[in-house]
C-alpha positions in Angstrom: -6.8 -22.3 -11.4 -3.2 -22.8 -11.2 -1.7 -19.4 -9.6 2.3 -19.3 -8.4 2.0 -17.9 -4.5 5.4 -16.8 -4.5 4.1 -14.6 -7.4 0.8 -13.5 -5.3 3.1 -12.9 -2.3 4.8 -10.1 -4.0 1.8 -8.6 -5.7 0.3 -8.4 -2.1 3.5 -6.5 -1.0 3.3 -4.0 -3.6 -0.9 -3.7 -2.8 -0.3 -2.8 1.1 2.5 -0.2 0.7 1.0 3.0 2.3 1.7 5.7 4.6 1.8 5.5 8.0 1.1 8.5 10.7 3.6 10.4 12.5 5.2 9.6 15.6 7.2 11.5 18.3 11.1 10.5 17.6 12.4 11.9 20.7 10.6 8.9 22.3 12.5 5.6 23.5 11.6 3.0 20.0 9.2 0.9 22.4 7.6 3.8 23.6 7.7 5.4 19.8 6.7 2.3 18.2 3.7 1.3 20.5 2.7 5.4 19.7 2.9 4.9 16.1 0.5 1.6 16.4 -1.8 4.0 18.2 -1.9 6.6 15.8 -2.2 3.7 12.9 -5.3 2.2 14.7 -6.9 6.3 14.8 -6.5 6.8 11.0 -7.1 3.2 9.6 -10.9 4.3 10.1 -10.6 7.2 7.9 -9.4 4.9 4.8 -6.4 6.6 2.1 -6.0 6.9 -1.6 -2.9 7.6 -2.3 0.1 8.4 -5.6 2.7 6.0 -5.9 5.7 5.8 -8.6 7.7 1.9 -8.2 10.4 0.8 -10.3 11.5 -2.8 -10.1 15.2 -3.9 -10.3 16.1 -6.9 -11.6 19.5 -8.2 -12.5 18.8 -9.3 -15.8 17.3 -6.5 -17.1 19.2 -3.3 -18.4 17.0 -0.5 -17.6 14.3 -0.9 -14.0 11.0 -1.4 -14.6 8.5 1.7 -13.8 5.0 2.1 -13.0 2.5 4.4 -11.1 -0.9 4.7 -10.1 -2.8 4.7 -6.4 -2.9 2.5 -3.8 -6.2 2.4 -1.2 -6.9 1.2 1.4 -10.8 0.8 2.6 -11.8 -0.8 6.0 -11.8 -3.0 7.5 -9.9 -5.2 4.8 -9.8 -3.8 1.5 -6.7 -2.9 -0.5 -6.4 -1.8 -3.9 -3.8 -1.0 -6.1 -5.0 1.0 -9.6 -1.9 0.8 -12.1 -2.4 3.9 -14.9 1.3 3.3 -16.4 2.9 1.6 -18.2 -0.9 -0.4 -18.7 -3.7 -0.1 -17.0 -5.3 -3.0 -14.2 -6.6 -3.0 -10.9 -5.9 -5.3 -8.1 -8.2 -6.1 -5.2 -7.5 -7.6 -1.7 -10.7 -8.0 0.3 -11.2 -10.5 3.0 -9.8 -13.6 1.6 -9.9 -13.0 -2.0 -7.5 -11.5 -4.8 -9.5 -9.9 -7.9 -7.1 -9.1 -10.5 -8.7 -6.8 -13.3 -5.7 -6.7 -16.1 -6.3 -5.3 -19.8 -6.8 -7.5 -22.2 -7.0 -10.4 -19.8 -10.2 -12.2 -18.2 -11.2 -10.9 -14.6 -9.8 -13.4 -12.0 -10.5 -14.5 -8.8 -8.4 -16.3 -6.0 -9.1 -17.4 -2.4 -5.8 -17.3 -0.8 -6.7 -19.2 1.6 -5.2 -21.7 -1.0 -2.0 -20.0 -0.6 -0.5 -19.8 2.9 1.9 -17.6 3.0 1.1 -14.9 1.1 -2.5 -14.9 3.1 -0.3 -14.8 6.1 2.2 -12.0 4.4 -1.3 -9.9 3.2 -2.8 -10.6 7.2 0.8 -9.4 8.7 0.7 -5.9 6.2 -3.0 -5.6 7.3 -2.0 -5.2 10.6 0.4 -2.2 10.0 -2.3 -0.6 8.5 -4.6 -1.4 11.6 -1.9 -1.0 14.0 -2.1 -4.2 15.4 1.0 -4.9 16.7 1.0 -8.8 18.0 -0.4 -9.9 15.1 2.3 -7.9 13.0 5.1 -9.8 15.1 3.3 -12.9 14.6 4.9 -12.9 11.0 8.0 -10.1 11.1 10.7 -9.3 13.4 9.7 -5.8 13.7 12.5 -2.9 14.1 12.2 0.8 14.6 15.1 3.8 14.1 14.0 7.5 14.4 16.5 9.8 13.8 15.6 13.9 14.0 14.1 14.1 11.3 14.0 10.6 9.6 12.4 7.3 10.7 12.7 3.6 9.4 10.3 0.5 10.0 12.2 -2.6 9.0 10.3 -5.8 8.4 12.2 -9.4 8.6 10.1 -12.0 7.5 9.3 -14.9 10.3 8.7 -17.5 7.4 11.7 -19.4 6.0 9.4 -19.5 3.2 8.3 -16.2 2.7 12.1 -15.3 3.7 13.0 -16.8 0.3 11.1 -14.3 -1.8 11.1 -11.4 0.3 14.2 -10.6 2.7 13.2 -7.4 4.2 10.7 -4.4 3.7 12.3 -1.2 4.8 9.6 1.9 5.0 11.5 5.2 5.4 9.5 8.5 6.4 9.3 11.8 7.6 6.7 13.4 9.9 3.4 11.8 9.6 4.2 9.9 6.1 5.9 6.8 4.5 7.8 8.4 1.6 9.5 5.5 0.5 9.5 1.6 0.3 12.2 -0.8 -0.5 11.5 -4.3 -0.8 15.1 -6.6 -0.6 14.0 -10.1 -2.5 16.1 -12.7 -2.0 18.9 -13.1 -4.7 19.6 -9.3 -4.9 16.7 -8.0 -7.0 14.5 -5.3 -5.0 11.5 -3.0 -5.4 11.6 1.0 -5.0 8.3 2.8 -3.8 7.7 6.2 -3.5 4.9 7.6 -1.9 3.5 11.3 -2.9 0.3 13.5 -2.5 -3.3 11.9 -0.8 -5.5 11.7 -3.5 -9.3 11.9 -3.6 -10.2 8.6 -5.5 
């Protein structure tokens, strides 16, 4: 099956957008940043289900598109992403594989490991969630800034080839959770998440 992996890359982006734990800001950032791998490695065990609204921005469109649904997270390698609006589907990273469950379409099935770099970009956001940090610099330049109250992981991609569809993930938060993610593509366009309540699904 023919399947465009700049295409996948993104869809793997928006599956693996979700909260991260709370770190102390009046820390040094290599001190704060090794601390908030810490806490990501206690509370990757406990798995999340979370709300998320996104609108997309694209150029040549008028008007952003929107969506919302959850996004999950089971260990040790499972992400989901369940869309409710504006139609239903369900996408499914686990190990190797992409399952992608759309209305009115046939279930598919993909091994990325057909697909370098978005099975590199799905093993780098894997680590955030597991708070593995080597392996996360393996594939981003990784920067923190915590302010007072406000804190902001930005992601460069390593890749000159993932650098031409994605050219930075910022994750913005307070406390203990992401509450927003903005994903710059390259050529102006960008992604807006925002994160809400935990939910039991």
């Amino acid at each position: 099956m023919r399947c465009d992996w700049k295409r996948l890359l993104l869809l793997a982006l928006f599956l693996t957008c979700l909260p991260l734990p709370a770190f102390g800001n009046q820390e040094e950032p290599g001190p704060a940043l090794a601390r908030l791998m810490a806490d990501l490695r206690a509370e990757a065990a406990k798995g999340r289900t979370i709300a998320y609204r996104e609108e997309k921005h694209y150029a040549f469109l008028e008007q952003d598109l929107k969506s919302s649904g959850f996004l999950s997270f089971r260990p040790p390698d499972t992400l989901i992403r369940q869309v409710l609006t504006p139609e239903p589907a369900r996408y499914i990273i686990k190990g190797p594989r992409l399952i992608m469950e759309e209305e009115g379409r046939p279930r598919r099935e993909i091994n990325l490991g057909d697909y370098p770099q978005a099975a590199a970009f799905i093993e780098a956001l894997r680590a955030v969630l597991a708070g593995d940090l080597l392996a996360l610099e393996r594939h981003f330049q990784v920067t923190l800034r915590s302010g007072h109250i406000r804190w902001t992981l930005q992601l460069i991609p390593r890749d000159p080839q993932m650098g031409k569809v994605v050219e930075a993930i910022s994750l913005t938060g307070r406390g203990g959770l992401v509450g927003e993610v903005r994903t710059s593509e390259a050529g102006g366009d960008y992604t807006l998440m925002v994160l809400s309540r935990e939910a039991d699904q």
